[in-house]
N, CA, C and O atoms as a GROMACS GRO file, in nm:
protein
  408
    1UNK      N    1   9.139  -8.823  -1.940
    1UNK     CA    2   9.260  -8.892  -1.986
    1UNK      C    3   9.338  -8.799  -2.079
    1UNK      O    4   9.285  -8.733  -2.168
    2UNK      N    5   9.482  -8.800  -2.048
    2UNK     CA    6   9.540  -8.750  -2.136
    2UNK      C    7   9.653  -8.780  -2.154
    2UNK      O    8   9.698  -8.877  -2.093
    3UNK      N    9   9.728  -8.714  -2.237
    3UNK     CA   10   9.854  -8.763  -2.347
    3UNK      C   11   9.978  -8.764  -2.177
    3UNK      O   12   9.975  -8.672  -2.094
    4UNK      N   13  10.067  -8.879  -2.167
    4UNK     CA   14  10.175  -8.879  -2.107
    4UNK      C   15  10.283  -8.762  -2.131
    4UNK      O   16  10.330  -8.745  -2.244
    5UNK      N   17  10.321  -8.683  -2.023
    5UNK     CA   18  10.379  -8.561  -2.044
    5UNK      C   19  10.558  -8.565  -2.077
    5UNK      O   20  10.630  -8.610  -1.989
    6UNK      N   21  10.601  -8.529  -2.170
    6UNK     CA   22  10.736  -8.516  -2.215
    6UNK      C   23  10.802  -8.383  -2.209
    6UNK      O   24  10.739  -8.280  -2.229
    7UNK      N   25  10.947  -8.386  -2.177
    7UNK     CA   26  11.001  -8.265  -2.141
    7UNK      C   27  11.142  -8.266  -2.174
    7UNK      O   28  11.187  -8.380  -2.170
    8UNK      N   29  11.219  -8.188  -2.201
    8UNK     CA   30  11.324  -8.121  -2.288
    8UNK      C   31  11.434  -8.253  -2.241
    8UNK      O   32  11.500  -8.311  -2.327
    9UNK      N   33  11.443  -8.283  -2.120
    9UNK     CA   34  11.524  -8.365  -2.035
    9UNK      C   35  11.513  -8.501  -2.099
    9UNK      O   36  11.614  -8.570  -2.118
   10UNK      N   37  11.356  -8.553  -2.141
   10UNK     CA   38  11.335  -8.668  -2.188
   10UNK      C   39  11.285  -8.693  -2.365
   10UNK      O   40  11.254  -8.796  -2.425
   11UNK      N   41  11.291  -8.604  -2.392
   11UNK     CA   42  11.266  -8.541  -2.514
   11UNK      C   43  11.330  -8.639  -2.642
   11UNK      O   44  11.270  -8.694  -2.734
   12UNK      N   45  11.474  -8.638  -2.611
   12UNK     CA   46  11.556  -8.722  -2.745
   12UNK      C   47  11.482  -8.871  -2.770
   12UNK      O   48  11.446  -8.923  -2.876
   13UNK      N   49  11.472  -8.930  -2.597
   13UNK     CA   50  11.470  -9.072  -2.556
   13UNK      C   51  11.359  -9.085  -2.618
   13UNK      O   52  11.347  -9.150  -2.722
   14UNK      N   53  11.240  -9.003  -2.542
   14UNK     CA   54  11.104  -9.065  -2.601
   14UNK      C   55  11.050  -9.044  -2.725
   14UNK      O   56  10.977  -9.130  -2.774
   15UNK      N   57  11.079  -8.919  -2.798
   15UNK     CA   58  11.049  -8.833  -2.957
   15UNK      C   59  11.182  -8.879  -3.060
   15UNK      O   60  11.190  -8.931  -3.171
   16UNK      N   61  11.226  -8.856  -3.014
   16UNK     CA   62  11.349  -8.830  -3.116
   16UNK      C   63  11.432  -8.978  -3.185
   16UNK      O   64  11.470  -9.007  -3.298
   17UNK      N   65  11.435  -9.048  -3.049
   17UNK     CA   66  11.456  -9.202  -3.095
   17UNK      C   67  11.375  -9.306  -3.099
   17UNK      O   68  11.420  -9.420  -3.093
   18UNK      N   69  11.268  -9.284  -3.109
   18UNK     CA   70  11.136  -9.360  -3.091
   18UNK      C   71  11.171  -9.399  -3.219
   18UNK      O   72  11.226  -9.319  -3.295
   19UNK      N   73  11.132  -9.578  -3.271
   19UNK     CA   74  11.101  -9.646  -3.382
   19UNK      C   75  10.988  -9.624  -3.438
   19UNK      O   76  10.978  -9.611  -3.560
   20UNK      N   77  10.888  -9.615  -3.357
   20UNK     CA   78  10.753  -9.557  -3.415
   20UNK      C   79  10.740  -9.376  -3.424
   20UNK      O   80  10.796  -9.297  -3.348
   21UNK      N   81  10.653  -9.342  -3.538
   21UNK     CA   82  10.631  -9.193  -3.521
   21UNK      C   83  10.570  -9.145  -3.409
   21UNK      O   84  10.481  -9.220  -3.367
   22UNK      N   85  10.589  -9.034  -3.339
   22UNK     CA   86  10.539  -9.015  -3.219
   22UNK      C   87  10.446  -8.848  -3.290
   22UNK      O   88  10.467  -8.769  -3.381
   23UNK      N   89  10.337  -8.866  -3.178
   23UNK     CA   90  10.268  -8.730  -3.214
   23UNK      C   91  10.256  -8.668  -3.077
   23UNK      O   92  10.192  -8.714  -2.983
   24UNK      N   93  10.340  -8.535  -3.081
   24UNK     CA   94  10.373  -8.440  -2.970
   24UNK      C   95  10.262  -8.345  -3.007
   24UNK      O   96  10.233  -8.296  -3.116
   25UNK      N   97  10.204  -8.332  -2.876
   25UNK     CA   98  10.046  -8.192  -2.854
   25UNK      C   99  10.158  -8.130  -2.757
   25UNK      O  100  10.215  -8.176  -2.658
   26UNK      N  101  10.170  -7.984  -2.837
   26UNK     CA  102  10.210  -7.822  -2.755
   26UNK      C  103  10.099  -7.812  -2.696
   26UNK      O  104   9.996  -7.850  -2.753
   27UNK      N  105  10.095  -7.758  -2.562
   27UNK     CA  106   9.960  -7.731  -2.519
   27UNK      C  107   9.986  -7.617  -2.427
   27UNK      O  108  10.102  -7.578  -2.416
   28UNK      N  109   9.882  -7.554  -2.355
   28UNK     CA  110   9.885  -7.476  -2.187
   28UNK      C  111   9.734  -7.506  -2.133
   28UNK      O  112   9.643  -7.546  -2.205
   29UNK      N  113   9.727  -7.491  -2.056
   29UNK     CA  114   9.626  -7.472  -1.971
   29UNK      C  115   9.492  -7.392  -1.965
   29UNK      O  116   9.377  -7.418  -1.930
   30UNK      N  117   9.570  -7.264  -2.023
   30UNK     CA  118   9.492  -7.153  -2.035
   30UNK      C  119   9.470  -7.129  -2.174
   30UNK      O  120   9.417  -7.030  -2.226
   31UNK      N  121   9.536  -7.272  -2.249
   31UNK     CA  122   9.448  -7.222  -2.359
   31UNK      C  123   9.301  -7.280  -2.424
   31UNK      O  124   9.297  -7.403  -2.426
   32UNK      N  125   9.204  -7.225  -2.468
   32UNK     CA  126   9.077  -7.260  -2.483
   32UNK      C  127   9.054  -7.407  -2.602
   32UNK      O  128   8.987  -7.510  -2.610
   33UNK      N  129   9.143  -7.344  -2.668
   33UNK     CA  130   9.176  -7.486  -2.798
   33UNK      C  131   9.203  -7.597  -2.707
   33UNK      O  132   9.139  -7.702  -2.692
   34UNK      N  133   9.275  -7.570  -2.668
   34UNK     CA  134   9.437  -7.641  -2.615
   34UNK      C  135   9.313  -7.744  -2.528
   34UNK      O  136   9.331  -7.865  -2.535
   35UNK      N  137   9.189  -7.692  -2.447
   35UNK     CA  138   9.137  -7.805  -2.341
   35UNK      C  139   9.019  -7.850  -2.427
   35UNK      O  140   8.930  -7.916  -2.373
   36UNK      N  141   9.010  -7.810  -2.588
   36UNK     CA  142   8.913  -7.887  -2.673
   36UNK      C  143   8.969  -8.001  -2.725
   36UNK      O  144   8.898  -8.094  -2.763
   37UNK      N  145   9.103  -8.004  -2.730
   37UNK     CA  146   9.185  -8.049  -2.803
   37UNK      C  147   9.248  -8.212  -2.722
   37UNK      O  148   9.274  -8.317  -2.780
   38UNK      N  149   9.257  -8.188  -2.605
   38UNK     CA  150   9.302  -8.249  -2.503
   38UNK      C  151   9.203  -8.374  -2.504
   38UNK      O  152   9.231  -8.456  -2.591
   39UNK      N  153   9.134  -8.392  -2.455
   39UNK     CA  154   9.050  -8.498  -2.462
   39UNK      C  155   9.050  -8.623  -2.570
   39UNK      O  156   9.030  -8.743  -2.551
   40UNK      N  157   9.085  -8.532  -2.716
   40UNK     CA  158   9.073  -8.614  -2.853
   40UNK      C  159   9.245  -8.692  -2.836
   40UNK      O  160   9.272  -8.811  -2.853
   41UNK      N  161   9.351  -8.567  -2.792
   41UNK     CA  162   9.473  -8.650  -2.808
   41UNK      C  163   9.463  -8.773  -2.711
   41UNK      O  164   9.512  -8.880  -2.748
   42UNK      N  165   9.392  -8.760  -2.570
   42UNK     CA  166   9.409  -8.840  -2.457
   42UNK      C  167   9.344  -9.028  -2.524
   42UNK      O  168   9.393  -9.140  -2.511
   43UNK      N  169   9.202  -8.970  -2.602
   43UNK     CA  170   9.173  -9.083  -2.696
   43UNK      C  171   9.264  -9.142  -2.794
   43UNK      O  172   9.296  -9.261  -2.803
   44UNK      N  173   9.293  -9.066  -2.850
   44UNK     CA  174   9.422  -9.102  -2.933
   44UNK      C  175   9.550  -9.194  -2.893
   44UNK      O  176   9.564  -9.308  -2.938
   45UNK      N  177   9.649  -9.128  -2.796
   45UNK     CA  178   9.708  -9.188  -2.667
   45UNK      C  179   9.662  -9.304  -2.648
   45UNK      O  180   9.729  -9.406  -2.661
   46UNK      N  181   9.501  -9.301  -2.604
   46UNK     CA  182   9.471  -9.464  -2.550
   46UNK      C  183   9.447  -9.585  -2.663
   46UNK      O  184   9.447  -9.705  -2.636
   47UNK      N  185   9.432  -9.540  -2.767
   47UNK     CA  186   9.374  -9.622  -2.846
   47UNK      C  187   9.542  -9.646  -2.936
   47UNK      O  188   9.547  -9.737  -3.019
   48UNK      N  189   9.645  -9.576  -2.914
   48UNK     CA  190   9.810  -9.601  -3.018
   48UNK      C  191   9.841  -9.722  -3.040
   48UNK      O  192   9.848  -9.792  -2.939
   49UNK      N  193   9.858  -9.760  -3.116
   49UNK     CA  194   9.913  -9.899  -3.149
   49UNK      C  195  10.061  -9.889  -3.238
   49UNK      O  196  10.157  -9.950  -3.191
   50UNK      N  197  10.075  -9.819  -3.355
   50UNK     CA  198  10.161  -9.822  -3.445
   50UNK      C  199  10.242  -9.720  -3.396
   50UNK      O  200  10.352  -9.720  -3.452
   51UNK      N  201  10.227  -9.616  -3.297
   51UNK     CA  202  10.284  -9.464  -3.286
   51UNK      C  203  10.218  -9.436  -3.130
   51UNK      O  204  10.129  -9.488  -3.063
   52UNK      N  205  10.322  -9.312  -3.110
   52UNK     CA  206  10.320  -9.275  -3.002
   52UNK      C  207  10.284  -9.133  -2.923
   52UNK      O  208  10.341  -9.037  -2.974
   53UNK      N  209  10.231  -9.114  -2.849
   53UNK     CA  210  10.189  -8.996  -2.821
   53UNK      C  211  10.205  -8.950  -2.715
   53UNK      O  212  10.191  -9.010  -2.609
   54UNK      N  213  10.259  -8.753  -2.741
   54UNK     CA  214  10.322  -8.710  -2.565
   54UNK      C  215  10.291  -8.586  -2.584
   54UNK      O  216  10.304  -8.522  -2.689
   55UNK      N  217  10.235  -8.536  -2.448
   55UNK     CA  218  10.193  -8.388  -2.435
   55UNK      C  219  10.327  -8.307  -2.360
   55UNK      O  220  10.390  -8.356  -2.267
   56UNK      N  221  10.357  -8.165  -2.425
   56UNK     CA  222  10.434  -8.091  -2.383
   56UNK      C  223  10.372  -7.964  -2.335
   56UNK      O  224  10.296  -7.903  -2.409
   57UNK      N  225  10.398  -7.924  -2.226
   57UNK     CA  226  10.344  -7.800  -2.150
   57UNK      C  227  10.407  -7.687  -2.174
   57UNK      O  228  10.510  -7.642  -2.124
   58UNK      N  229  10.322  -7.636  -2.272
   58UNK     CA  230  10.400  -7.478  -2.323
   58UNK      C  231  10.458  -7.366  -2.226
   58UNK      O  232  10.537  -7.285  -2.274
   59UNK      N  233  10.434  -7.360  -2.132
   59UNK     CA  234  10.450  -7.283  -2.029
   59UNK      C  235  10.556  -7.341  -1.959
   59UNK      O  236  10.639  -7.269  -1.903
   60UNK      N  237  10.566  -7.496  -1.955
   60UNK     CA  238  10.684  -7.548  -1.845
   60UNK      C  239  10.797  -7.547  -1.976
   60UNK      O  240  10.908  -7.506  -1.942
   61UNK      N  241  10.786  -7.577  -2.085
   61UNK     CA  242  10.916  -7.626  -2.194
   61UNK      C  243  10.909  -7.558  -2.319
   61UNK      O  244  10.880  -7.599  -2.432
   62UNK      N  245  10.958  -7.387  -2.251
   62UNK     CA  246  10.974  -7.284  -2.339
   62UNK      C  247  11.099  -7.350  -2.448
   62UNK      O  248  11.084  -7.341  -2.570
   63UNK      N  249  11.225  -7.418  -2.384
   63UNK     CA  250  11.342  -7.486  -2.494
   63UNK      C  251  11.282  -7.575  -2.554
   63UNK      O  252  11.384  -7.627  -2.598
   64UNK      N  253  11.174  -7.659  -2.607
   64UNK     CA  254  11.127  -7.706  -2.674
   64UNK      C  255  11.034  -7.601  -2.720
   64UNK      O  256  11.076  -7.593  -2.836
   65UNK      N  257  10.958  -7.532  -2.715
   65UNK     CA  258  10.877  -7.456  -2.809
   65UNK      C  259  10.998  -7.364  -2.946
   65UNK      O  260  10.994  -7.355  -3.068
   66UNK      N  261  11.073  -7.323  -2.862
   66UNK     CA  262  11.205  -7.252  -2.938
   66UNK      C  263  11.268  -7.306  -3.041
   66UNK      O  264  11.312  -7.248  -3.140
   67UNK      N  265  11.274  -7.477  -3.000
   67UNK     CA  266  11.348  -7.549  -3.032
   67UNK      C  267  11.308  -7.574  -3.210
   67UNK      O  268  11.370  -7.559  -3.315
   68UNK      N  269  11.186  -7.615  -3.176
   68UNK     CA  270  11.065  -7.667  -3.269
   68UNK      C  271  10.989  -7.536  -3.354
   68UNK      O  272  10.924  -7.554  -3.457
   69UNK      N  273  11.008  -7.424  -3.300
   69UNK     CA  274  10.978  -7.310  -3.363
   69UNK      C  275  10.805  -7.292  -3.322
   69UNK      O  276  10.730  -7.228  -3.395
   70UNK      N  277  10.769  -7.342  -3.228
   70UNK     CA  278  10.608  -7.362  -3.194
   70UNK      C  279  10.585  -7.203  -3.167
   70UNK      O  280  10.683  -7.162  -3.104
   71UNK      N  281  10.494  -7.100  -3.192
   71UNK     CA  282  10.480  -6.980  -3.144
   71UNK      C  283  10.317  -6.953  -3.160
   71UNK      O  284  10.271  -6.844  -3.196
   72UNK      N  285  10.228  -7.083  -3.123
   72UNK     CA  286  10.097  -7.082  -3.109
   72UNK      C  287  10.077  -7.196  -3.035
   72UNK      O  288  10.169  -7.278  -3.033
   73UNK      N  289   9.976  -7.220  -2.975
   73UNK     CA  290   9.930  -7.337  -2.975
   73UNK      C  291   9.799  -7.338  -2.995
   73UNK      O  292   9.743  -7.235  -3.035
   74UNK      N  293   9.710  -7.484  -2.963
   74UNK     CA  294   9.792  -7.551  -2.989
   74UNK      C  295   9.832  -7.631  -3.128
   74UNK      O  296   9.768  -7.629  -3.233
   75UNK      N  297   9.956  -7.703  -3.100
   75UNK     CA  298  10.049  -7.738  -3.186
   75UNK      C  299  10.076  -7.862  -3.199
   75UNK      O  300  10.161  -7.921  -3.132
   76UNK      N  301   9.994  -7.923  -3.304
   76UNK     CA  302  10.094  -8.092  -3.304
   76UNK      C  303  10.204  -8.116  -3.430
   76UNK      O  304  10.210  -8.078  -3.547
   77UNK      N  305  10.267  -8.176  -3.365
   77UNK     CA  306  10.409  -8.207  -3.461
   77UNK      C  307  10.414  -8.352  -3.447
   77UNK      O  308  10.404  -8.414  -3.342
   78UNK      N  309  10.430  -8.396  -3.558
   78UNK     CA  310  10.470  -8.540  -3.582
   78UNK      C  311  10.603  -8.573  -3.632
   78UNK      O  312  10.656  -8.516  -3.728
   79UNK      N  313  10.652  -8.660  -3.566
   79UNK     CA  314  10.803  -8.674  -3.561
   79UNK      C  315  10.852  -8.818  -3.630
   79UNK      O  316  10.841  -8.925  -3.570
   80UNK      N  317  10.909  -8.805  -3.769
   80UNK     CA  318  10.920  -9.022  -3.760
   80UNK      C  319  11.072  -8.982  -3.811
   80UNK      O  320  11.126  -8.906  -3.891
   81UNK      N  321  11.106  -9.088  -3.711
   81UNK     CA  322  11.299  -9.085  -3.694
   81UNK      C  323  11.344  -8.993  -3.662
   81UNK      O  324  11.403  -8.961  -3.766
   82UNK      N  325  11.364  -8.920  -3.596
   82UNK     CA  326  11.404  -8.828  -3.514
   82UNK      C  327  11.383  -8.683  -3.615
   82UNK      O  328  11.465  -8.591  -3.618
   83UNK      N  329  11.300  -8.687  -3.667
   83UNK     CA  330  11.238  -8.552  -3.776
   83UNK      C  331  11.105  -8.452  -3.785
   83UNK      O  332  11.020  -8.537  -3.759
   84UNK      N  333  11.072  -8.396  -3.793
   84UNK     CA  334  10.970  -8.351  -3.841
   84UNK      C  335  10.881  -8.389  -3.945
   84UNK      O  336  10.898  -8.340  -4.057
   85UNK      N  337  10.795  -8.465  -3.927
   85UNK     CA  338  10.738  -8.526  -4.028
   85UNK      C  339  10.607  -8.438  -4.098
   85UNK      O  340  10.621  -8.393  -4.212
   86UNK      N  341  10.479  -8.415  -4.021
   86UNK     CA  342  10.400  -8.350  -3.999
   86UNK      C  343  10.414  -8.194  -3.901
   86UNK      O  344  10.512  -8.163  -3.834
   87UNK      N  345  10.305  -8.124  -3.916
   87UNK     CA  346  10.282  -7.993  -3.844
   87UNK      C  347  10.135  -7.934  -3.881
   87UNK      O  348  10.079  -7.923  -3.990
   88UNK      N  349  10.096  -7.903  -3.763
   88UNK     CA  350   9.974  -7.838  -3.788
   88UNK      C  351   9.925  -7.738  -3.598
   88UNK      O  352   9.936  -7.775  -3.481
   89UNK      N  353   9.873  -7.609  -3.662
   89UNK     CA  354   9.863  -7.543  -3.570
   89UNK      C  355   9.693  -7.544  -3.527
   89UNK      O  356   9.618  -7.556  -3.624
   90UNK      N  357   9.632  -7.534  -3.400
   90UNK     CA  358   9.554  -7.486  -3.444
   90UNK      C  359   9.429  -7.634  -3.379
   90UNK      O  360   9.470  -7.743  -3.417
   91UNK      N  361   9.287  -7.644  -3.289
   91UNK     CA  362   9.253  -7.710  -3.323
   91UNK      C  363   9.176  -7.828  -3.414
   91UNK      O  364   9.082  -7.781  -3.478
   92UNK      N  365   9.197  -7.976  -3.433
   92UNK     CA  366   9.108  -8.058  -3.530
   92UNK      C  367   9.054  -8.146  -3.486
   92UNK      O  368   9.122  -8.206  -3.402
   93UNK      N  369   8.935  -8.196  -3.508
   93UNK     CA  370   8.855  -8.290  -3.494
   93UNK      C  371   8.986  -8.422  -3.507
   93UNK      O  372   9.090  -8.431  -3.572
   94UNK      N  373   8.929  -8.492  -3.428
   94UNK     CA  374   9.002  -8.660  -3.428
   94UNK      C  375   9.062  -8.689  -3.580
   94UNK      O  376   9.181  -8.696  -3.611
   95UNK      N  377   8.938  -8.706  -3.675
   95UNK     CA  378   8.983  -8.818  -3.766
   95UNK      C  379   9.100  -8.690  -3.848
   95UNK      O  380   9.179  -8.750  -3.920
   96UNK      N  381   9.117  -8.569  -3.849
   96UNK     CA  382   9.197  -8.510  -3.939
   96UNK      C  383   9.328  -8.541  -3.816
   96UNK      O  384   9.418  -8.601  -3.874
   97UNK      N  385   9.357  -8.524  -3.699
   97UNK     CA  386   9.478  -8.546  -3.634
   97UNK      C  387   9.560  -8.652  -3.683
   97UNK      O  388   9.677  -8.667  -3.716
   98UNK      N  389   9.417  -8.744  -3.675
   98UNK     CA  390   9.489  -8.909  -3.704
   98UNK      C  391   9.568  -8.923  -3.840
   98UNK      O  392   9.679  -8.970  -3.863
   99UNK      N  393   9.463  -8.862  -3.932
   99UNK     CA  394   9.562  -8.812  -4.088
   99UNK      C  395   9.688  -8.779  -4.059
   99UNK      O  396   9.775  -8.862  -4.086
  100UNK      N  397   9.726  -8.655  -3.999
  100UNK     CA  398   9.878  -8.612  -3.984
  100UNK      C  399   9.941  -8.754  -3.916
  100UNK      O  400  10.051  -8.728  -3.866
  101UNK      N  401   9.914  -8.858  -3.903
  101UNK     CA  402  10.002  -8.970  -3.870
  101UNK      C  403  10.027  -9.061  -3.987
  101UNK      O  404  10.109  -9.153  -3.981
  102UNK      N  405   9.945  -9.029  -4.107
  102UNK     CA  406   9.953  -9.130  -4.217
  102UNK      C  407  10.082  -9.075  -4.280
  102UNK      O  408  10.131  -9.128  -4.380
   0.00000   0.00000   0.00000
């Protein structure tokens, strides 16, 4: 299971104007974090209640990595009201992710 995928096209609608904070995972494929990491957001994702969660494919949505200034992954950014709320590079165990949502 994993995080529902978001992209530059849908980006404002689902991140940016979301009422709830949303937590965006930078990710690729090939990266080793990136498929440790995956699993915990996909739990995360399933279990959201207050907030929202969307995976972006570093490789497909270079104008969002640019955008956001991402130049690692992976990368979660937390967004409340169309902002930057949180940032953290790098993978974390569940319960510290869930922190960057408090």
């Amino acid at each position: 299971m994993s995080a529902p995928s978001v992209t530059a096209k849908d980006f404002e609608e689902k991140v940016l104007k979301a009422k709830e904070p949303v937590l965006v995972d930078f990710w690729a494929s090939w990266c080793g974090p990136c498929q440790m990491l995956s699993p915990i957001i996909g739990e995360i994702a399933e279990e959201a209640k207050d907030f929202k969660v969307y995976a972006v494919n570093a490789d497909e949505e270079q104008e969002l990595m640019v955008r956001y200034g991402v130049r690692a992954i992976p990368t979660l950014i937390v967004f409340k009201d169309g902002q930057i709320y949180k940032q953290n590079t790098g993978f974390l165990p569940k319960e510290q992710v869930l922190e960057l949502l408090k």
